[in-house]
N, C-alpha and C positions, 0 to 999 in steps of 0.2 A: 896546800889548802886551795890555792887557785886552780892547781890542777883540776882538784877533785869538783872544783864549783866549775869548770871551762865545760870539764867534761858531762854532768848533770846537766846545762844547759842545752848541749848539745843531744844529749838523748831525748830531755823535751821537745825541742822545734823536730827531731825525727820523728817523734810519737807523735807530734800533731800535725806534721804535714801526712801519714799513713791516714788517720784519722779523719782530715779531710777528705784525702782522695778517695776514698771508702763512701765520705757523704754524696759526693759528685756522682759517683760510679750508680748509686743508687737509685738519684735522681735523676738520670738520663735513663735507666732501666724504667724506672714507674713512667717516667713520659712518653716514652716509644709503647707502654704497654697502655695507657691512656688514649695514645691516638688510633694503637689500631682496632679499642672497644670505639671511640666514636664511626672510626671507619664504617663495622662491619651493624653500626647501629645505623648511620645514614642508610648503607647498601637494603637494609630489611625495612627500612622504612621508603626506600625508593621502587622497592616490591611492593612493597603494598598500595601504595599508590597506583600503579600500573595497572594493576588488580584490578582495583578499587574504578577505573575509569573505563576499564574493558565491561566490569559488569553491569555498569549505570551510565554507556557511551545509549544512547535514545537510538531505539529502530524507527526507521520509517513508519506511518501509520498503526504504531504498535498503542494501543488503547487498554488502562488498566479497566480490568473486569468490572471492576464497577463503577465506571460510567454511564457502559450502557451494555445491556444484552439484545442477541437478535434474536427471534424465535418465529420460526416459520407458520402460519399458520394455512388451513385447509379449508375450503368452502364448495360447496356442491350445490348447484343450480341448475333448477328445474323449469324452467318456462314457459314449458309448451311448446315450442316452436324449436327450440334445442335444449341440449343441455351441457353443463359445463364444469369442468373438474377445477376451479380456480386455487392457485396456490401464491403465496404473495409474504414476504418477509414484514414484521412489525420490532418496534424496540421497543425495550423494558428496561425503566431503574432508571434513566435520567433524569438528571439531578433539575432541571426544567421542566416540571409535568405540561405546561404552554406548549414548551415547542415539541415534545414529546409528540401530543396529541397531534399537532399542526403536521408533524413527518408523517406520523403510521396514516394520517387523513389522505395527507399527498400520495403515499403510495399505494394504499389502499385504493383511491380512485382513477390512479393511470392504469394500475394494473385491472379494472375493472374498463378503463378507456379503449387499453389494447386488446382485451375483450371483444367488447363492442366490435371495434372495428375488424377484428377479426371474422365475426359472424356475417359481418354486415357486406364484406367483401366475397362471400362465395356464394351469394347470388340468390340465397335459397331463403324458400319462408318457411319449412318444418326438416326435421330430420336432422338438423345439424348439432355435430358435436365436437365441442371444444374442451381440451387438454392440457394442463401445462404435467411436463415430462418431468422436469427438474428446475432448482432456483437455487442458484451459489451467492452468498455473499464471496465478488470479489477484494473488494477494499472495504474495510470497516475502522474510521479516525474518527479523531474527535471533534470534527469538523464535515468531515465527509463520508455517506456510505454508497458504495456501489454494488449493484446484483446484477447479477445475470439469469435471463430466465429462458427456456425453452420447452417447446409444446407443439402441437398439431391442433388442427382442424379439419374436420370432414362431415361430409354430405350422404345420407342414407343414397345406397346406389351409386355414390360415385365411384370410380374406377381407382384413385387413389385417392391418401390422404397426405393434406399442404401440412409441412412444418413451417415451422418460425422461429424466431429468438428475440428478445429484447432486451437492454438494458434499464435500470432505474436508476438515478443519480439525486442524491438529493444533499443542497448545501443545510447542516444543520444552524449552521449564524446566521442565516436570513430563513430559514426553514422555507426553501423553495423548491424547486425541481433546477436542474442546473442541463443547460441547452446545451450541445454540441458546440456552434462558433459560440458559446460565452467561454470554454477553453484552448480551444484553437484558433488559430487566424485560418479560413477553410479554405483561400487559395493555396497557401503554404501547405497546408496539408494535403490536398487534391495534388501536388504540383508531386510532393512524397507520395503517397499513396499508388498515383501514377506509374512512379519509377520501380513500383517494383519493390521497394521497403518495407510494406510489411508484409509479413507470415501469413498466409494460406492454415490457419490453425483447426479449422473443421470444416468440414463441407465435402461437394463431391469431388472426390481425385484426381480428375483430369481436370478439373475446370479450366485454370490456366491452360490448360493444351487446344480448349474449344475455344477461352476467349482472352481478353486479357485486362490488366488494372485498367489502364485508360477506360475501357469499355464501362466497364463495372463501374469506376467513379460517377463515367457523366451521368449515370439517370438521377443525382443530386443536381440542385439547383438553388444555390443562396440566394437567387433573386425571388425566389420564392416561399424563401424558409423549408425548402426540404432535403433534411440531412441524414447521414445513415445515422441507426439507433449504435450505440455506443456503451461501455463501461470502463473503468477502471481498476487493471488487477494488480494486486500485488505481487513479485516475484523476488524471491528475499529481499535485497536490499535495494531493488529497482521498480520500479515503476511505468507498468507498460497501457497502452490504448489499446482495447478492444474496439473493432468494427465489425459491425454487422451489416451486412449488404443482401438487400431483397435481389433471389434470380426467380430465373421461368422454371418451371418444373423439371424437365429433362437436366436443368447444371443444378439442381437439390434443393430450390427451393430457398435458400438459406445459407447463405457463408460467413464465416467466424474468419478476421484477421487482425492479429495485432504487431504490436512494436515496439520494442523500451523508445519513453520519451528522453531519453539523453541526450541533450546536443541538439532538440530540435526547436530551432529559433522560432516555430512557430507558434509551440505553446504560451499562451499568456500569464503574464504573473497572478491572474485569480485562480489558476490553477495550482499555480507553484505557491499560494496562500492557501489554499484548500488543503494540500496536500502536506504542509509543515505544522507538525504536533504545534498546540499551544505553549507560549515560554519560548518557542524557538525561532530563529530567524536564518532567512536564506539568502 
């Protein structure tokens, strides 16, 4: 009898220790199968993120459409004494109709200014005809827009016709016109410009061979407030200085040079305000 109970006992504790081991074996199965569903949950949620900051990481000067639109507008003037193909950029849709008006007013009237002085520099009292050729918005923020504009002028009976070029810059937080040294320090840049740093981007071909930056720079003169006319372009994710430098006729009349501002200590931080979307900081 004790036999048969020694032995009944002993297949119990066998049945239940198979029995546990069975429970264990299970539960380490579901927890390694548990950890590598969190694994591969983290990993897709670590994609998406990555995603998610590459498509909403902010471009430089990139402005959502409806802020503002630019739209070029055409004017044709007649006044007897010349005439003039006037072309000049205006915005639409901002959310400020104030300063709205106060910008397309500003530039409305320089480009009507460089006008003027256009006509008024070639000497003539009939016969003169003024052109603008083309007008790029180069930088357009929510803060800042820059154009670039180029044209001719000429004289019934002269021998050739003067081009030109100038920029427009206009700060929209203070809705003003924005000056050459209010961005640069213009020794620091004269001292650059000088050496040889920026690009030769349009104009006549040899010119550097007939004369050279130094030369070109000094007909500026800050003690006098006269600066070369300027713009601001965007190039994908950089941000370069347009110069435009008045020549004589024989080196074209007209030279286009620019340069990424990276690295140059002479730009000033109202620039590097100008230039950093709203929400952000540099």
């Amino acid at each position: 009898m004790k036999k048969y109970s020694i032995l009944t006992a002993l297949l119990l504790v066998l049945a239940l220790a198979v029995s546990m081991s069975g429970c264990f074996e299970d539960k380490e199965l579901q927890t390694t199968q548990d950890d590598s569903t969190v694994s591969e949950s983290l990993t897709d949620n670590s994609e998406s993120e990555t995603d998610t900051e590459e498509d909403t990481k902010p471009v430089m000067s990139e402005v959502p459409l409806e802020l503002y639109t630019v739209e070029i507008r055409q004017e044709t003037v007649d006044a007897g004494t010349y005439t003039a193909n006037l072309i000049y950029p205006q915005i639409t849709g901002y959310s400020d109709t104030e300063i709205e008006e106060k910008v397309n007013a500003l530039i409305y009237s320089y480009a009507k200014k460089k006008m003027n002085t256009a006509i008024t520099e070639t000497g003539a009292e009939t016969g003169i005809e003024y052109n603008i050729d083309s007008f790029n918005v180069t930088y357009k923020g929510d803060k800042l827009i820059s154009a670039l504009c180029r044209g001719s002028v000429s004289v019934e009976g002269d021998a050739y016709t003067t081009g030109f070029a100038y920029g427009i810059n206009i700060d929209f937080v203070g809705a003003k016109l924005i000056s050459f040294d209010g961005i640069v320090d213009y020794n620091g840049f004269k001292n650059d410009f000088a050496s040889g740093a920026y690009k030769l981007t349009r104009g006549y071909e040899k010119l550097l061979e007939e004369t050279n930056c130094t030369d070109i720079i000094s007909q500026y003169d800050p003690l006098y407030s006269i600066y070369p006319e300027f713009y601001i372009k965007q190039s994908e994710s950089t941000l370069k200085l347009g110069v435009i430098t008045d020549m004589i006729h024989v080196l074209g009349d007209v030279a286009e040079f620019e340069a990424e501002l990276t690295n140059k200590k002479y730009v000033k931080s109202y620039f590097t305000e100008l230039t950093t979307p709203v929400g952000e900081t540099k």
